[in-house]
C-alpha positions as CSV (number, residue, x, y, z in Angstrom):
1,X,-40.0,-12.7,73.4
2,X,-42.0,-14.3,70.8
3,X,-39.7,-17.3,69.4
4,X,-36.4,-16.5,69.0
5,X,-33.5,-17.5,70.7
6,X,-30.1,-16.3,72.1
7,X,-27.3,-18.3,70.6
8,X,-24.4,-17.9,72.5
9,X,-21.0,-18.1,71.3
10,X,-18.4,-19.7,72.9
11,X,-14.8,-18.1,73.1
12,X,-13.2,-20.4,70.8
13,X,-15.9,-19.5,67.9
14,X,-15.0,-15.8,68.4
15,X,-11.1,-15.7,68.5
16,X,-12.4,-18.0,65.0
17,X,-14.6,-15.1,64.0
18,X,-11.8,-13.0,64.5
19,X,-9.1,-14.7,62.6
20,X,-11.4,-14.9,59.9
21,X,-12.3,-11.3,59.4
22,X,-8.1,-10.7,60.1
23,X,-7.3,-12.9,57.4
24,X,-10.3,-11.6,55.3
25,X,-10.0,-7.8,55.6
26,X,-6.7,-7.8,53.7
27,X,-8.3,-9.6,50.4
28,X,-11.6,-7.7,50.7
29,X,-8.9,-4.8,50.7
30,X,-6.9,-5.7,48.1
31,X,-10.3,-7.1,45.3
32,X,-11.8,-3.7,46.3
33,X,-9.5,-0.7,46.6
34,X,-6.3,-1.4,45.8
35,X,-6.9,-3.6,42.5
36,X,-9.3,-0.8,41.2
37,X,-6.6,2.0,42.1
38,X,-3.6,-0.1,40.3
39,X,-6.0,-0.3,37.3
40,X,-6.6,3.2,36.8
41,X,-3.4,4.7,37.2
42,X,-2.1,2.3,34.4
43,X,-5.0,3.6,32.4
44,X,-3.9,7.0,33.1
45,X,-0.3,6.0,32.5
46,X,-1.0,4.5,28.8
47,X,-3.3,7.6,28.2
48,X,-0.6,10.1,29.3
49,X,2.1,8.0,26.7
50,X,-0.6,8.1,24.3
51,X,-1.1,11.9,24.3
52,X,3.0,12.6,25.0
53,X,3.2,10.8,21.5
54,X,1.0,12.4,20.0
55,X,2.5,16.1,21.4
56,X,5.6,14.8,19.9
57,X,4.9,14.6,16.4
58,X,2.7,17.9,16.2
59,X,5.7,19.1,17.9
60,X,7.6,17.9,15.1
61,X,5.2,19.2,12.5
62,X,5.6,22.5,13.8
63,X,9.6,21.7,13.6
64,X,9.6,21.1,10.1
65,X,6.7,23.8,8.8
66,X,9.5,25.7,7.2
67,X,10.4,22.5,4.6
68,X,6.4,22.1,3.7
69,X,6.6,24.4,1.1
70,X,10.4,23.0,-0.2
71,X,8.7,19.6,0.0
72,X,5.4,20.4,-1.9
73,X,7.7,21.8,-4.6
74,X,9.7,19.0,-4.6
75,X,6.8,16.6,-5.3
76,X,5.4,18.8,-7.8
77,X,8.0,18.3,-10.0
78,X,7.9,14.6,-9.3
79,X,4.6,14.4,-10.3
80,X,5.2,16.6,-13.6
81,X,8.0,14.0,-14.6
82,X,5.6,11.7,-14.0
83,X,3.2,13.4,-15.8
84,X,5.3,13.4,-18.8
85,X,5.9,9.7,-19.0
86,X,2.1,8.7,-18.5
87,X,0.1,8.8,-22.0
88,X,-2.5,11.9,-21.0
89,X,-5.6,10.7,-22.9
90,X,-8.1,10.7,-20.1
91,X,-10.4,8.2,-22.4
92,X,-8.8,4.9,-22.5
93,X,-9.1,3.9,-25.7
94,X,-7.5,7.2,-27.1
95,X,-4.5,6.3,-24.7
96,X,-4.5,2.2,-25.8
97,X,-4.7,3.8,-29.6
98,X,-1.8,6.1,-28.7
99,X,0.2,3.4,-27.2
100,X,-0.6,1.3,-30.2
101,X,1.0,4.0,-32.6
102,X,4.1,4.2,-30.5
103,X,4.5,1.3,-30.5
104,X,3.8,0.3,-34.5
105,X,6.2,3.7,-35.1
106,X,9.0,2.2,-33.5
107,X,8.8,-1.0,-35.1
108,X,8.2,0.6,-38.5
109,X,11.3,2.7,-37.6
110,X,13.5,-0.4,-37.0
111,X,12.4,-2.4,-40.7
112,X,10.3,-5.0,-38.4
113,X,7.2,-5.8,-40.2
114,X,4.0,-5.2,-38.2
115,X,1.7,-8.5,-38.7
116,X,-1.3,-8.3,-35.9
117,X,-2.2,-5.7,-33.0
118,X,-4.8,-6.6,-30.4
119,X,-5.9,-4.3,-27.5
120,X,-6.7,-5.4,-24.4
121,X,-9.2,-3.8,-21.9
122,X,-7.5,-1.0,-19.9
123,X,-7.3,-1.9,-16.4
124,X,-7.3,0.2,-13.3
125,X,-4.5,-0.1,-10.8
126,X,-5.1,0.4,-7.0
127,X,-2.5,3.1,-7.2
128,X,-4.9,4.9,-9.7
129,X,-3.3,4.7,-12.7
130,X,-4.9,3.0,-15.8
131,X,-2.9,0.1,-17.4
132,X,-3.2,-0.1,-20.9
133,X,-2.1,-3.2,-22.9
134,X,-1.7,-4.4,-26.4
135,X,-0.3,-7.7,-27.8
136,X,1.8,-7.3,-31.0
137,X,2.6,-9.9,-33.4
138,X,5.6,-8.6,-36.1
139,X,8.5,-10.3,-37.3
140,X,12.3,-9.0,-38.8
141,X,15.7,-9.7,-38.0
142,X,17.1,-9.9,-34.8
143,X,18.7,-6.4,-35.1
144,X,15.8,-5.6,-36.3
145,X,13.7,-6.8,-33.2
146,X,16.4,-5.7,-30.7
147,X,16.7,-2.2,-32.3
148,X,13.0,-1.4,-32.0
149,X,12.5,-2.9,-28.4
150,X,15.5,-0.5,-27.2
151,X,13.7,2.5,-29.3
152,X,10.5,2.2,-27.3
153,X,12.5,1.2,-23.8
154,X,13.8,4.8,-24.2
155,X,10.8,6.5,-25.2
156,X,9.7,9.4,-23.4
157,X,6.8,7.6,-22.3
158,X,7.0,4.5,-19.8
159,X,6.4,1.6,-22.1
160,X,6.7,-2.1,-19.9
161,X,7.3,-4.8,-21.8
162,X,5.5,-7.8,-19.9
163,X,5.5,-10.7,-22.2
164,X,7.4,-11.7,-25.1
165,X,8.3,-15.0,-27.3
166,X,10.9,-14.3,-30.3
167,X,10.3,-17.4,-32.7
168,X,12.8,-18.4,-35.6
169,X,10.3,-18.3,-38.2
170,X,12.2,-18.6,-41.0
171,X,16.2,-18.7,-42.1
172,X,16.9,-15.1,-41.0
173,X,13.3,-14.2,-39.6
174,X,12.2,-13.9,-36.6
175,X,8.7,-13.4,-35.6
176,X,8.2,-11.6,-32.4
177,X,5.0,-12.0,-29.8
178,X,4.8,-9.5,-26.7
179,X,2.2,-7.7,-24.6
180,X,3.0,-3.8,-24.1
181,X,2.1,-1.8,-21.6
182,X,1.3,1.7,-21.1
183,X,0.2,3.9,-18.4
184,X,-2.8,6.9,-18.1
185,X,-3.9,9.1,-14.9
């Protein structure tokens, strides 16, 4: 033999061997078959709840296809109310002018005297819409001022009022400062 040796093991090193692999085979087992196998049928479980929800609601879809066309109906005329209380100039500052009127109307209307209008810069909402806004400066009596700012709250069209100071001016006038706001598509 050319340079290597027998090592001989003695019976106490192989009932050691032994114990080893015996206590070893069952963690080898578990790290490589068993852990793997656990894994993958939770995976399968959480994809089979996945898919049993998502059967569900076309199920329900399909359930409720008779309502669609009640529903779409339904929000059509939500949408034409809305419509209707949105100023429809798609230019904004034919809407900001048409707000503007409105809202000079409705003071004339109520015997308060118009002193300054300022438009702001229309501004676009992350809903869509278009916020218009103008800052009016007018002063009259307090029925007067309380008379017109009921007028334009029941306007057809949705008119916010956002900001607004009433001063006494004078012995019986009032001077009134507020920011409007309109709305456009």
């Amino acid at each position: 033999m050319s340079g290597a040796r027998k090592v001989r093991v003695s019976d106490r090193d192989r009932r050691a061997l032994r114990l080893g692999l015996r206590l070893a085979a069952p963690v080898l087992l578990y790290g490589f078959v068993v852990k793997p196998y656990v894994a993958s049928i939770r995976g399968a479980k959480v994809q089979l709840e996945t898919q049993s929800d998502l059967l569900a609601r076309e199920q329900a879809l399909v359930a409720d296809a008779a309502l669609v066309p009640r529903r779409i109906a339904a929000a059509r005329v939500a949408a034409n109310i809305t419509q209707r209380r949105m100023y429809p100039e798609r230019d904004p500052i034919t809407a900001t002018a048409a707000l503007s009127r409105d809202v000079a109307r409705e003071l004339a209307d109520a015997g308060v005297a118009l002193q300054r209008v300022e438009t702001r810069e229309a501004s676009l909402r992350p809903d869509g819409l278009r916020e218009l806004a103008i800052d009016v400066r007018a002063s009259g009596d307090f029925e007067g001022i309380l008379t017109a700012l009921a007028s334009i709250e029941a306007r057809e069209r949705f008119v916010r009022v956002t900001r607004i100071v009433i001063d006494a001016a004078a012995q019986q006038q009032l001077t009134l400062i507020a920011t409007f706001r309109g709305y456009a598509p």
